[in-house]
Biopython code that builds the backbone (N, CA, C, O; Angstrom):
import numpy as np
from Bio.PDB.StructureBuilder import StructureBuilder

atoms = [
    (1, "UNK", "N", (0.843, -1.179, 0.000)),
    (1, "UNK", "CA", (0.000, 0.000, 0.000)),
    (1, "UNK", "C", (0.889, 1.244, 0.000)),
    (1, "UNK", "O", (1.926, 1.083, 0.643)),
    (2, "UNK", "N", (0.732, 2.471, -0.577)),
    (2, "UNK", "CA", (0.722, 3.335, -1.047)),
    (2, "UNK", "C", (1.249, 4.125, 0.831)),
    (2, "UNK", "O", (0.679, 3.694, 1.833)),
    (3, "UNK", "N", (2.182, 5.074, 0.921)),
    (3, "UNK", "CA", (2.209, 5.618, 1.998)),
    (3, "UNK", "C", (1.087, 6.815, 2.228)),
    (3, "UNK", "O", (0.803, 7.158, 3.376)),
    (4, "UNK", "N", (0.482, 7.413, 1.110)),
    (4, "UNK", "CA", (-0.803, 8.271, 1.115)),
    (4, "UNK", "C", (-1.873, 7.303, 0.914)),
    (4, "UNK", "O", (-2.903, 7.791, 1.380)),
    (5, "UNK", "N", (-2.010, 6.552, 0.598)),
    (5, "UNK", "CA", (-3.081, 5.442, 0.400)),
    (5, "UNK", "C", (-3.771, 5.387, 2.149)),
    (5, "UNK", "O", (-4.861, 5.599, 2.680)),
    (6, "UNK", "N", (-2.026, 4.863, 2.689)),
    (6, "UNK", "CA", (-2.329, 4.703, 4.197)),
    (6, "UNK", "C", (-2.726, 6.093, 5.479)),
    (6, "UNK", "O", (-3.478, 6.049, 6.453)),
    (7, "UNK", "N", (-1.932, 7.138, 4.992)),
    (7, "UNK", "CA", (-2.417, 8.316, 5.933)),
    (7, "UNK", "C", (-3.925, 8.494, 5.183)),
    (7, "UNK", "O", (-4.861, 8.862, 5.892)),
    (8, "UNK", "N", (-4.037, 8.366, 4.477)),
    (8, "UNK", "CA", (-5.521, 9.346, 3.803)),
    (8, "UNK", "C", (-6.781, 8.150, 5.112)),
    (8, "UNK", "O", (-7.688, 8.504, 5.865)),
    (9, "UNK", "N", (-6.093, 6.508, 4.754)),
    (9, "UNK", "CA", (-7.282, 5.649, 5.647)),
    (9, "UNK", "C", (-7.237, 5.477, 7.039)),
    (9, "UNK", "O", (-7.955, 4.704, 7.674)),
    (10, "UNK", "N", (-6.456, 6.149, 7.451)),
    (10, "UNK", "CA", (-5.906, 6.230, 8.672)),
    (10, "UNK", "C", (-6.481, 7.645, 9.510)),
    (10, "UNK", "O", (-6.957, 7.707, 10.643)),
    (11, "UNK", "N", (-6.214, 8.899, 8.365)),
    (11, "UNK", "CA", (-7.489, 9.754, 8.558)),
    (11, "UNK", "C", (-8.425, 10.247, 9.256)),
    (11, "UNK", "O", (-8.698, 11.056, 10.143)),
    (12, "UNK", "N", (-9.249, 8.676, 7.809)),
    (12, "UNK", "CA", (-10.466, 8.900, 7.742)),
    (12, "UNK", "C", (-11.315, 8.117, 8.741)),
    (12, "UNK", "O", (-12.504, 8.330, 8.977)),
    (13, "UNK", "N", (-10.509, 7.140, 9.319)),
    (13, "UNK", "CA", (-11.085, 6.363, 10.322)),
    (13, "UNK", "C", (-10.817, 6.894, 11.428)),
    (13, "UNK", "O", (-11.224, 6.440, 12.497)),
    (14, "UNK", "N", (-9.926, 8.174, 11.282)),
    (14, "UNK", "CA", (-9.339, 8.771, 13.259)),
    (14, "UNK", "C", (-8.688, 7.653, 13.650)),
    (14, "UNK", "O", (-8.773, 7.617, 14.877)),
    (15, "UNK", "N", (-8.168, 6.856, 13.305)),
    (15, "UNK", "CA", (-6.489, 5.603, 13.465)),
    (15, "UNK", "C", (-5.952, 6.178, 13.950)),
    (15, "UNK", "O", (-5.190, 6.469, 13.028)),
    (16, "UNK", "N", (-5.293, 7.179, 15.446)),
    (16, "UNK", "CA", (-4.213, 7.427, 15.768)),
    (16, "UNK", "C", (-3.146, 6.799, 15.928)),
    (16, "UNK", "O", (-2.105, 7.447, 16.037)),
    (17, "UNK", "N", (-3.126, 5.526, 15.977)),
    (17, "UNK", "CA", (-2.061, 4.297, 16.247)),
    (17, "UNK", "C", (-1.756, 4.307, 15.108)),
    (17, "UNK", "O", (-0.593, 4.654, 14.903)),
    (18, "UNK", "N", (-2.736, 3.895, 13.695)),
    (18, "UNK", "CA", (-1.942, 3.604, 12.287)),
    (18, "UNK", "C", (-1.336, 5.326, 11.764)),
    (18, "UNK", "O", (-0.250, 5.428, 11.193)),
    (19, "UNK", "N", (-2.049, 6.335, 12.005)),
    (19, "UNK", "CA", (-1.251, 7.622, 11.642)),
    (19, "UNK", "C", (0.296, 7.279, 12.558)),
    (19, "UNK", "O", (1.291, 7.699, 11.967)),
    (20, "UNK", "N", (0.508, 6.737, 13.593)),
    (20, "UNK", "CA", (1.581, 7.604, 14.192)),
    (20, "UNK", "C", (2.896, 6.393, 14.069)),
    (20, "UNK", "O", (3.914, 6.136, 14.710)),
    (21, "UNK", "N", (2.246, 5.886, 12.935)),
    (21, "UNK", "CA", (3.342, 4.562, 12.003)),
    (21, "UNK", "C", (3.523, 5.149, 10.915)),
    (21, "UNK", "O", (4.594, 4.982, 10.331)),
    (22, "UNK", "N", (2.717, 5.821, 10.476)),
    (22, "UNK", "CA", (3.273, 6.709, 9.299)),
    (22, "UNK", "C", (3.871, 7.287, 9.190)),
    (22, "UNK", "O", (4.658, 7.177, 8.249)),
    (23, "UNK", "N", (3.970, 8.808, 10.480)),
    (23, "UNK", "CA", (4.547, 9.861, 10.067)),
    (23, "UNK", "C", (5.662, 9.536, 10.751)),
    (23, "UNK", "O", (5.781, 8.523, 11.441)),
    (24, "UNK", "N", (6.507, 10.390, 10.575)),
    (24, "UNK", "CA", (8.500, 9.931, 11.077)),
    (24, "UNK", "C", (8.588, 10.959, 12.323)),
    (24, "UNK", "O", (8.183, 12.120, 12.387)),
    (25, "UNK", "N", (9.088, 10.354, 13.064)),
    (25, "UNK", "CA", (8.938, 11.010, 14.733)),
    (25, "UNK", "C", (9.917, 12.439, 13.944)),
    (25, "UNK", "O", (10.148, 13.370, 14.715)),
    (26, "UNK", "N", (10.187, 12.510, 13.203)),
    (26, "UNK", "CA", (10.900, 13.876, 13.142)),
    (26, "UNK", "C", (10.244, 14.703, 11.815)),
    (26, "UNK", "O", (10.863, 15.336, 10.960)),
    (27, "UNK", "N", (8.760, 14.480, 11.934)),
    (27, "UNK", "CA", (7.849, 15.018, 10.999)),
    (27, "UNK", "C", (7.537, 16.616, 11.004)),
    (27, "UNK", "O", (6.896, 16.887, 12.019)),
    (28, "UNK", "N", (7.727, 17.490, 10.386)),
    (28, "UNK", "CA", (7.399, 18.892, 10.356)),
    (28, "UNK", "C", (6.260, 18.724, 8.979)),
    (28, "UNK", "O", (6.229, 18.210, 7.861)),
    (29, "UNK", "N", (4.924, 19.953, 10.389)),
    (29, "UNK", "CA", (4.441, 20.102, 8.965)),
    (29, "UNK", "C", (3.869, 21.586, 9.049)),
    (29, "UNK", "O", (3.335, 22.076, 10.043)),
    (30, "UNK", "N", (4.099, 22.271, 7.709)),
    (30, "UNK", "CA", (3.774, 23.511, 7.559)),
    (30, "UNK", "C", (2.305, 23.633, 6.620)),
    (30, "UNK", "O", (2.169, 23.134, 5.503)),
    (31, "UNK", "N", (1.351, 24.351, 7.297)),
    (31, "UNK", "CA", (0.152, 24.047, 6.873)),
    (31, "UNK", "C", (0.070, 25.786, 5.958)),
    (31, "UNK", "O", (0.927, 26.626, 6.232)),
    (32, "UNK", "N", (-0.745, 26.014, 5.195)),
    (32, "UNK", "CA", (-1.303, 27.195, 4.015)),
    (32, "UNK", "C", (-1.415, 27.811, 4.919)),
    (32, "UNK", "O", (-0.924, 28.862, 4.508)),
    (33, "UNK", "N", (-1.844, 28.089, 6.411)),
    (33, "UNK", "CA", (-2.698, 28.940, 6.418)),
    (33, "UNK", "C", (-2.022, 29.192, 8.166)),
    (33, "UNK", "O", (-1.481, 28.208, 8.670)),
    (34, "UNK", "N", (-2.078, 30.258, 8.843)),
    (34, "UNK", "CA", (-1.295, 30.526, 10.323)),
    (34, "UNK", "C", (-0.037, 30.820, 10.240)),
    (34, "UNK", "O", (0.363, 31.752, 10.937)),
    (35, "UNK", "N", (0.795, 30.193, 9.477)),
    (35, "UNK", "CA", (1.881, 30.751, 9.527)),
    (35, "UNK", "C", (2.605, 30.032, 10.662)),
    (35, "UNK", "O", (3.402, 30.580, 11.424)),
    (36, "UNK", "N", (2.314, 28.990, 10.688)),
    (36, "UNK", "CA", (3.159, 27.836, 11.852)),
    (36, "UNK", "C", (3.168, 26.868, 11.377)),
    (36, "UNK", "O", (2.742, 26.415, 10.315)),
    (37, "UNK", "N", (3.966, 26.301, 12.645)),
    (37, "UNK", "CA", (4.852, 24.719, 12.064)),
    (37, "UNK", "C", (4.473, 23.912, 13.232)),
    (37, "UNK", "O", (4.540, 24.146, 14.439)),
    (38, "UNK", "N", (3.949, 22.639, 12.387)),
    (38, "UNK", "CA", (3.117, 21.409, 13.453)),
    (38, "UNK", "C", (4.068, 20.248, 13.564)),
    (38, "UNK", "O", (4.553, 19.852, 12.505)),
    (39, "UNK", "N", (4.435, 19.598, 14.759)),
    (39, "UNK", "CA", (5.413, 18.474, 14.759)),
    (39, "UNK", "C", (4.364, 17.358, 14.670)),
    (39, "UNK", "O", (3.160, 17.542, 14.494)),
    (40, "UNK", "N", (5.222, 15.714, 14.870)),
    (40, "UNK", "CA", (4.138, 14.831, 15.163)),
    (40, "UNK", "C", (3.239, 14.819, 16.132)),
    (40, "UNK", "O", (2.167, 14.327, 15.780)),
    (41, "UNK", "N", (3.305, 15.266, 17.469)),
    (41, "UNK", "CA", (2.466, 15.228, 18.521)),
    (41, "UNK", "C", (1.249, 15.662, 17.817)),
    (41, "UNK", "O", (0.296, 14.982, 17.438)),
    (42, "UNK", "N", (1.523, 17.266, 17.690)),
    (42, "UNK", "CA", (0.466, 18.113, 17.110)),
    (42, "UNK", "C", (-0.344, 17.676, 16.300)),
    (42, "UNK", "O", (-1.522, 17.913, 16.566)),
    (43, "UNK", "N", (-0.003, 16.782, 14.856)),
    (43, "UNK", "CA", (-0.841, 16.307, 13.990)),
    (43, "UNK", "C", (-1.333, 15.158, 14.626)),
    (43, "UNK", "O", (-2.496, 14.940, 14.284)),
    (44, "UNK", "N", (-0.852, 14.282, 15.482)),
    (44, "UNK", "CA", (-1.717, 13.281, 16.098)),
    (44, "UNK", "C", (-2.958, 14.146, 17.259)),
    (44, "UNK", "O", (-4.148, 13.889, 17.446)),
    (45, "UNK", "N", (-2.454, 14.754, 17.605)),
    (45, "UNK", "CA", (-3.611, 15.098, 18.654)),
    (45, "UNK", "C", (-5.168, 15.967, 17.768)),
    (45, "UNK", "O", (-6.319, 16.051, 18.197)),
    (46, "UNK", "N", (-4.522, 16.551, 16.303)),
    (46, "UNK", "CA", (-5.578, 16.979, 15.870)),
    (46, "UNK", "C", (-6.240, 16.033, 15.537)),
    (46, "UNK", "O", (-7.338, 15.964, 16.088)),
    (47, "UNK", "N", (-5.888, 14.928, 14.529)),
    (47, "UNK", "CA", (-6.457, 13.875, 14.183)),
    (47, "UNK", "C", (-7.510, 13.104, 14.998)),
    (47, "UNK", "O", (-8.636, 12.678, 14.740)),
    (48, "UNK", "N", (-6.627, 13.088, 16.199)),
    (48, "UNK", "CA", (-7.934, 12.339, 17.274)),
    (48, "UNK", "C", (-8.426, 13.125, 17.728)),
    (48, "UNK", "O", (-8.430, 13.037, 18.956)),
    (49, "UNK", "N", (-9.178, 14.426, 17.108)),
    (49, "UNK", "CA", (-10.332, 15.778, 18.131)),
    (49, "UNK", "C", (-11.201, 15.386, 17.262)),
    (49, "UNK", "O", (-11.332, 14.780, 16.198)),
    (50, "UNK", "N", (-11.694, 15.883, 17.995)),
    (50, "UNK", "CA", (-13.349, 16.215, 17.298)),
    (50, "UNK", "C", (-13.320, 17.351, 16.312)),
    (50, "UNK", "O", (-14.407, 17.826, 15.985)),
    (51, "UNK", "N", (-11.961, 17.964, 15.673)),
    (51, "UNK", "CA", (-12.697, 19.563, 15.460)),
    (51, "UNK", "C", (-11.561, 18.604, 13.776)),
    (51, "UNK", "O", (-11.527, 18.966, 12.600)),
    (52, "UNK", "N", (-11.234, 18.053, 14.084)),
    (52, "UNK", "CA", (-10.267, 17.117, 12.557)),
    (52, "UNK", "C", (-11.145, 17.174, 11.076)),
    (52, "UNK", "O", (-12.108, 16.458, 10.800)),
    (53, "UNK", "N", (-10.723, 17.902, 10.478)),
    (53, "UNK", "CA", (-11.037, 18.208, 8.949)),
    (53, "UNK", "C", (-11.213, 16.620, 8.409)),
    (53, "UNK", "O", (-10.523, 15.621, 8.611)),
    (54, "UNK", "N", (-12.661, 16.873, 7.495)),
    (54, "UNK", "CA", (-12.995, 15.237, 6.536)),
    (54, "UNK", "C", (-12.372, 15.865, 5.172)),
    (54, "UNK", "O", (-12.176, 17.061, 4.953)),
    (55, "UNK", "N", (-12.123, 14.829, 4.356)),
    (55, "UNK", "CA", (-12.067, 15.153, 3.147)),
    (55, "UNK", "C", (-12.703, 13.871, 2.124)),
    (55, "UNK", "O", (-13.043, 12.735, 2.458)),
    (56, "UNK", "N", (-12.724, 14.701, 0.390)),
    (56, "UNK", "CA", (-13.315, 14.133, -0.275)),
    (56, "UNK", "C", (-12.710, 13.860, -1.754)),
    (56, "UNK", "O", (-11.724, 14.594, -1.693)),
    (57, "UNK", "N", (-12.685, 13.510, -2.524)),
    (57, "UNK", "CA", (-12.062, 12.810, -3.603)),
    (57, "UNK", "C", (-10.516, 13.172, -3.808)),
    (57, "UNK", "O", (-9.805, 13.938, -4.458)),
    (58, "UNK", "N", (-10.441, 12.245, -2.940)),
    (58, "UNK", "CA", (-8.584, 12.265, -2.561)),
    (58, "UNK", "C", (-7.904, 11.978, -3.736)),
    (58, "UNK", "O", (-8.602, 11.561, -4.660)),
    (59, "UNK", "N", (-6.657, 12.105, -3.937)),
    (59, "UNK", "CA", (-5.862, 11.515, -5.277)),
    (59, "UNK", "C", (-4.831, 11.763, -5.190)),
    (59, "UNK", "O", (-4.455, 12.914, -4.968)),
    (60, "UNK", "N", (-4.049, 10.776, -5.334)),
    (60, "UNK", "CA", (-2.847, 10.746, -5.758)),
    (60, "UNK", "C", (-2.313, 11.124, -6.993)),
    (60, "UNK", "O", (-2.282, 10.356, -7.955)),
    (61, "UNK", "N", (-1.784, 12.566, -7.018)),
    (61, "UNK", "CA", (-0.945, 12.746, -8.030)),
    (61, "UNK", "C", (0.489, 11.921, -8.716)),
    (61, "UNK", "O", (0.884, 11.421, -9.769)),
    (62, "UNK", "N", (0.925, 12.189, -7.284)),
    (62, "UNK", "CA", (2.306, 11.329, -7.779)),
    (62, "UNK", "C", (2.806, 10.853, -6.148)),
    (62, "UNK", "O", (2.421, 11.252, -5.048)),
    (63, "UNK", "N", (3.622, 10.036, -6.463)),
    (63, "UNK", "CA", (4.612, 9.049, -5.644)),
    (63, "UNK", "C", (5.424, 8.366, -5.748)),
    (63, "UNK", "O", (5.439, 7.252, -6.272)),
    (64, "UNK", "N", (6.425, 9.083, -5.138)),
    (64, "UNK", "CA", (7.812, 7.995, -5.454)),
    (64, "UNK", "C", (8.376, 7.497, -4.076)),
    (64, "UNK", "O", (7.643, 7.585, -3.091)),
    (65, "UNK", "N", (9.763, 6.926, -3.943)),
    (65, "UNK", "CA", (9.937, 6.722, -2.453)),
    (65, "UNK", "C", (10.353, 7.866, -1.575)),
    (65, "UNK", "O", (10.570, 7.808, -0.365)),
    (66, "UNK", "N", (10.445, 9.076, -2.479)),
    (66, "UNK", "CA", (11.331, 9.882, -1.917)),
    (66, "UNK", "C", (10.244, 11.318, -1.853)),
    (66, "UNK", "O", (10.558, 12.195, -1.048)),
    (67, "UNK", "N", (9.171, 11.491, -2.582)),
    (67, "UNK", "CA", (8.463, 12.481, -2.001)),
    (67, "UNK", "C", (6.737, 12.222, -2.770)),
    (67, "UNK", "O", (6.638, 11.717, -3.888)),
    (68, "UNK", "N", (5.657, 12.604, -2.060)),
    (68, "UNK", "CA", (4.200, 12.610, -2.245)),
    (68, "UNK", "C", (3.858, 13.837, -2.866)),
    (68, "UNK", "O", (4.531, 14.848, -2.670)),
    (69, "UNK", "N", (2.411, 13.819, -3.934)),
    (69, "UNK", "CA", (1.777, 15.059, -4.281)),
    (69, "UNK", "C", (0.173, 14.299, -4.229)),
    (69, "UNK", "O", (-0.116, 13.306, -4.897)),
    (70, "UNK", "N", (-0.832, 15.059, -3.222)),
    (70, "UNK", "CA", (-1.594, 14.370, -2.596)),
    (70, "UNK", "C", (-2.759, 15.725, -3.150)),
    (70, "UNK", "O", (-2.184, 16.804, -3.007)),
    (71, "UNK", "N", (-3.875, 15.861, -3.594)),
    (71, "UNK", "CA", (-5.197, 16.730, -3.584)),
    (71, "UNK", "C", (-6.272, 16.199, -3.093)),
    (71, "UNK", "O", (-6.533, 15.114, -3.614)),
    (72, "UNK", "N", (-7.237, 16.655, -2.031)),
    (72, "UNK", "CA", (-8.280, 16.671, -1.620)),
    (72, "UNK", "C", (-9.012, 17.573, -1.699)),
    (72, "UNK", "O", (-8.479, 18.632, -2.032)),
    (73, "UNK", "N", (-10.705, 17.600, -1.414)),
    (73, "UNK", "CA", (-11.293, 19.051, -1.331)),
    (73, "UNK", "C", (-11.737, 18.322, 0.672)),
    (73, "UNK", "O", (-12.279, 17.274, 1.022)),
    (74, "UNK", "N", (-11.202, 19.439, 1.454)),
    (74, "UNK", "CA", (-10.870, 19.440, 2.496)),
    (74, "UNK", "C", (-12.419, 20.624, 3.439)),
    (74, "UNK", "O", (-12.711, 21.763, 3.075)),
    (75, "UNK", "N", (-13.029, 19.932, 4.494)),
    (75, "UNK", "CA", (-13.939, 20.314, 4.590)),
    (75, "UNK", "C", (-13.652, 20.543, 6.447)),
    (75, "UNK", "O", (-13.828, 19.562, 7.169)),
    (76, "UNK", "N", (-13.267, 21.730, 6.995)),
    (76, "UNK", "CA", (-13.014, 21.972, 8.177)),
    (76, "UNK", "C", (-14.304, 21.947, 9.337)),
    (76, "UNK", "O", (-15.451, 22.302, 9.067)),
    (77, "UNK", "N", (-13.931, 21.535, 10.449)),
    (77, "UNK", "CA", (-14.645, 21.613, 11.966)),
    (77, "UNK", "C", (-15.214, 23.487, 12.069)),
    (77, "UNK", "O", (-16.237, 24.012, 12.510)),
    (78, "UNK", "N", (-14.218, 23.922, 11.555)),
    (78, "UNK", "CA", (-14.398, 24.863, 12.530)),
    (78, "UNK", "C", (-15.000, 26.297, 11.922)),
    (78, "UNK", "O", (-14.574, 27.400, 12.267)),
    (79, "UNK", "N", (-15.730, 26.148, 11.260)),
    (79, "UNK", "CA", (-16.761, 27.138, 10.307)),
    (79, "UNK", "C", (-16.028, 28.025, 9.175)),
    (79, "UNK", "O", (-16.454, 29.106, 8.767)),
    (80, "UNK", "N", (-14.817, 27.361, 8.727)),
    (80, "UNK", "CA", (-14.000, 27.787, 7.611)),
    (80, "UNK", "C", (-14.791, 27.035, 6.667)),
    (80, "UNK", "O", (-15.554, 26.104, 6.927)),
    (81, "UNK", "N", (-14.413, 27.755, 5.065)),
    (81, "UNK", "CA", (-15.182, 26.756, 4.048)),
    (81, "UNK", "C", (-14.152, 25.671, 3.551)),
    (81, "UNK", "O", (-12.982, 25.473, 3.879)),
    (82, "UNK", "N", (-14.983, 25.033, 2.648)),
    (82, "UNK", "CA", (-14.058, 23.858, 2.329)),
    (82, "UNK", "C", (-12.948, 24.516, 1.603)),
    (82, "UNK", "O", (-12.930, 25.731, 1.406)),
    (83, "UNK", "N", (-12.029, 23.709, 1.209)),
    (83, "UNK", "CA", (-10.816, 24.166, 0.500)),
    (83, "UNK", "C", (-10.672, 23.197, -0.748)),
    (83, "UNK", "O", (-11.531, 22.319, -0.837)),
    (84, "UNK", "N", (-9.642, 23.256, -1.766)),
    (84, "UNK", "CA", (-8.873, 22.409, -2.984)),
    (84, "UNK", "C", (-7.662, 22.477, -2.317)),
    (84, "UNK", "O", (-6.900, 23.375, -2.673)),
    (85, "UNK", "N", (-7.228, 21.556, -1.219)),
    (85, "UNK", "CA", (-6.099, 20.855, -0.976)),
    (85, "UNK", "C", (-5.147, 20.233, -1.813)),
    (85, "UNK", "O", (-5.409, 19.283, -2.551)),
    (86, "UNK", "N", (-3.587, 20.990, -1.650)),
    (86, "UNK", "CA", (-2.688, 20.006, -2.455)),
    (86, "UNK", "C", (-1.898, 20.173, -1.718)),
    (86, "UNK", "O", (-1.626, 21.333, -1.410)),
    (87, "UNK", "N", (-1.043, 18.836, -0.994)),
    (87, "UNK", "CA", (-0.362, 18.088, -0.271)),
    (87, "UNK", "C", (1.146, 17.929, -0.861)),
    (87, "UNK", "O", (1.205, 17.098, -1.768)),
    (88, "UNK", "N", (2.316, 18.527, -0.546)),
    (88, "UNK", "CA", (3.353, 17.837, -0.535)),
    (88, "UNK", "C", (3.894, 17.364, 0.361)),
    (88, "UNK", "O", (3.874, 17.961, 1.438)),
    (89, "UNK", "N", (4.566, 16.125, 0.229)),
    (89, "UNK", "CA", (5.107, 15.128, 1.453)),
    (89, "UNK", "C", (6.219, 15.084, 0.637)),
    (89, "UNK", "O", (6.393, 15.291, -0.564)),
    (90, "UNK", "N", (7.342, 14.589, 2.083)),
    (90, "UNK", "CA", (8.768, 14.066, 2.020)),
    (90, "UNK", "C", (8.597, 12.971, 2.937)),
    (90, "UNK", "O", (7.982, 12.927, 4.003)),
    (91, "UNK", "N", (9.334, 11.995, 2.249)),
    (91, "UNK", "CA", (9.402, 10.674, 2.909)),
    (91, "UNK", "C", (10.730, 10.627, 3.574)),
    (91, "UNK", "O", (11.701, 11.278, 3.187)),
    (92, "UNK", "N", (10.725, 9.985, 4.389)),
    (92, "UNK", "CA", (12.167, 9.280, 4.894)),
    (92, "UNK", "C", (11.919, 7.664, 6.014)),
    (92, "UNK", "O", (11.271, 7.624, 7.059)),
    (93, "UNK", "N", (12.509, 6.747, 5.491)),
    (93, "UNK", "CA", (12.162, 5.679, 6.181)),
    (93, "UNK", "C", (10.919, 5.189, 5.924)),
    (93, "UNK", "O", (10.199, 4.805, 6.845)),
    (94, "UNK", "N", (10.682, 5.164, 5.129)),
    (94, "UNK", "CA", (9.108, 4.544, 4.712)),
    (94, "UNK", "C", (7.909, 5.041, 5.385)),
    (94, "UNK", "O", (6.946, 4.302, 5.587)),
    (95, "UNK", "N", (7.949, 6.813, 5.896)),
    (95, "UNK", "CA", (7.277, 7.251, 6.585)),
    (95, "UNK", "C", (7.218, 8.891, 6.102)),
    (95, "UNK", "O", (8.035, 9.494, 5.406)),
    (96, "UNK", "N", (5.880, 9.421, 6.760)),
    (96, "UNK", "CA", (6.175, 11.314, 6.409)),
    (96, "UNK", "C", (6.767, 11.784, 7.328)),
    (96, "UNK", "O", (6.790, 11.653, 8.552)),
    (97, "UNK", "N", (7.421, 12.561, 6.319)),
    (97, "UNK", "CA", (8.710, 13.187, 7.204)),
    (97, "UNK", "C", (8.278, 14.718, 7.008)),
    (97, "UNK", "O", (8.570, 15.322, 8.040)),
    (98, "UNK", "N", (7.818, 15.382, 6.266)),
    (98, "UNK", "CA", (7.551, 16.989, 6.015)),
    (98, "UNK", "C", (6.096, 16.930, 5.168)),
    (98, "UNK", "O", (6.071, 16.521, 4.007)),
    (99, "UNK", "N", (5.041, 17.326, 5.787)),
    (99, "UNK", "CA", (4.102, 18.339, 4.657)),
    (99, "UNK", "C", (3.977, 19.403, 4.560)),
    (99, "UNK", "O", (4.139, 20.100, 5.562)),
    (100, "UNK", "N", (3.619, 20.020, 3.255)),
    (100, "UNK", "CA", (3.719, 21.514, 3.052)),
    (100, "UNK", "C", (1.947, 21.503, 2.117)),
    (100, "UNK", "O", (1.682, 20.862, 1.100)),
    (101, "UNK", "N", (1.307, 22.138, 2.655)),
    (101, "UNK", "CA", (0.004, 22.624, 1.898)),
    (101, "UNK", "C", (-0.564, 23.692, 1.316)),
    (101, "UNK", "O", (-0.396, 24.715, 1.979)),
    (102, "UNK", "N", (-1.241, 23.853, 0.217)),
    (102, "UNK", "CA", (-1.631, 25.061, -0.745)),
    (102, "UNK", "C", (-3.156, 24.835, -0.917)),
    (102, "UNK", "O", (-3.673, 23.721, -0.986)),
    (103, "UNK", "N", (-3.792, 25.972, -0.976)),
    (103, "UNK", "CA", (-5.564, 25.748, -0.785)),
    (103, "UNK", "C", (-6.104, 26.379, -1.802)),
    (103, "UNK", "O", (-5.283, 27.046, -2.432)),
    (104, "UNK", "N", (-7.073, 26.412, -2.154)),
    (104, "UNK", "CA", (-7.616, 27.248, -3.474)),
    (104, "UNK", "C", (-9.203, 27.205, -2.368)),
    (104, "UNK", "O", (-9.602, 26.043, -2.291)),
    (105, "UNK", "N", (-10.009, 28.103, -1.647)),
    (105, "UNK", "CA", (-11.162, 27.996, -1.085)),
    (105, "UNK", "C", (-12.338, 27.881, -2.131)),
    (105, "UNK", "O", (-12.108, 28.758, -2.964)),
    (106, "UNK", "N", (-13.061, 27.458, -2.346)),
    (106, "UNK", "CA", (-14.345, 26.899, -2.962)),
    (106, "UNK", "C", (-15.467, 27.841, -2.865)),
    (106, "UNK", "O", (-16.274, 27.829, -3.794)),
    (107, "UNK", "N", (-15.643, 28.629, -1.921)),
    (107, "UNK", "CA", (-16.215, 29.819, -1.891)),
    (107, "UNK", "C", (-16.036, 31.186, -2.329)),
    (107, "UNK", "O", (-14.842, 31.470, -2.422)),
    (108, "UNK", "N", (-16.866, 32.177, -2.644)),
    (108, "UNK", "CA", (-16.624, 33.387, -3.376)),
    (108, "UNK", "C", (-16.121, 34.361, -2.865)),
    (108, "UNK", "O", (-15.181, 35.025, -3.301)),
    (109, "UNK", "N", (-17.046, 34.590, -1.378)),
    (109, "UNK", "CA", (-17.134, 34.851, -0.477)),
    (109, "UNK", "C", (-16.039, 34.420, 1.233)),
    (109, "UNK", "O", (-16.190, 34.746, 2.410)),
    (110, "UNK", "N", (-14.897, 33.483, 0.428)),
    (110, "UNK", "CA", (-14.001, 33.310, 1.644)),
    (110, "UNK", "C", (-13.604, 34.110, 2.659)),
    (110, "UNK", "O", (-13.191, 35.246, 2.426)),
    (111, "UNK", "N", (-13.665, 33.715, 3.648)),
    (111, "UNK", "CA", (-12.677, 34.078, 4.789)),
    (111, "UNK", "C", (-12.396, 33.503, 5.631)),
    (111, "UNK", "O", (-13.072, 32.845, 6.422)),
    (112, "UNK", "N", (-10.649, 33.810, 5.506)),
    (112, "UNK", "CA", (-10.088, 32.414, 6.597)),
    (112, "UNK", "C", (-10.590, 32.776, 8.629)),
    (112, "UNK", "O", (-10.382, 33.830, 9.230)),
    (113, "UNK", "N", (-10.883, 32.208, 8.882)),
    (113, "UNK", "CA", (-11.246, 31.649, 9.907)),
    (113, "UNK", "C", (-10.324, 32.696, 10.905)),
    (113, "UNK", "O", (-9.133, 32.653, 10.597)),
    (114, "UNK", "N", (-10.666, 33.732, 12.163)),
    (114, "UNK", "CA", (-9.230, 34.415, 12.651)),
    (114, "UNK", "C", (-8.677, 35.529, 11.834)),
    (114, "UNK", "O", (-7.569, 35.986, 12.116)),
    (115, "UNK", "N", (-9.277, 35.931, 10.978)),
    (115, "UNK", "CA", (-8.708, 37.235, 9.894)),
    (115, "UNK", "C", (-9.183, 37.925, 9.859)),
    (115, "UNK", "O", (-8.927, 38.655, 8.901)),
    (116, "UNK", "N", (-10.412, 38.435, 10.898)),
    (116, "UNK", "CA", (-11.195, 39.854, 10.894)),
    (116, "UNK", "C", (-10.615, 40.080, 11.811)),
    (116, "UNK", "O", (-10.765, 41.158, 12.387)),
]
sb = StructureBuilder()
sb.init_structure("model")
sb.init_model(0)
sb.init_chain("A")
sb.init_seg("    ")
for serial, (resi, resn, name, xyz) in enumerate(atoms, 1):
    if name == "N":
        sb.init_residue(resn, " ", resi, " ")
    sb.init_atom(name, np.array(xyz, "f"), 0.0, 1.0, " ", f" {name:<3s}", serial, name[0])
structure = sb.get_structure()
């Protein structure tokens, strides 16, 4: 299986045990939007909240052993609109080691969440 195959089902089921086989204890991830940087703790603890973004027709762009290009349309907890998610990953050790994300919002009318 696919190392995005496995975070995307891991996810979507709230798997904190199978996410935290995935990502590489020395995982950084820089998300579109805040302007901060999330380690592994951080992305495991969002994953298992209640406030954890669903997403919907996932895809794999590309994959090799050495880095991921991942798109979703990404649908947030927390009264932000959905987004056009695209995912880059770095692997190391058969695990994620770095994501970096870019959003395109789906609405006309956006506004990020915290910006008034």
């Amino acid at each position: 299986m696919s190392i995005i195959t496995a975070y995307n089902e891991a996810w979507k089921t709230g798997d904190v045990e199978a996410l935290a086989e995935i990502i590489h204890d020395e995982f950084v991830f820089n998300p579109h939007v805040g302007g901060i940087t999330l380690g592994k703790s951080d992305l495991l603890g969002f994953a298992g909240s209640d406030n954890a973004p669903t997403s919907e027709n996932d895809r794999i762009l590309f994959e090799s052993d050495e880095v991921g290009v991942a798109h979703s349309v990404v649908h947030f907890a927390n009264d932000s609109d959905s987004e056009a998610v695209l995912s880059f990953m770095r692997f190391k050790d058969g695990k994620i080691v770095s994501m970096e994300t870019g959003a395109t919002p789906l609405s006309d009318d956006y506004k990020l969440v915290g910006s008034e």
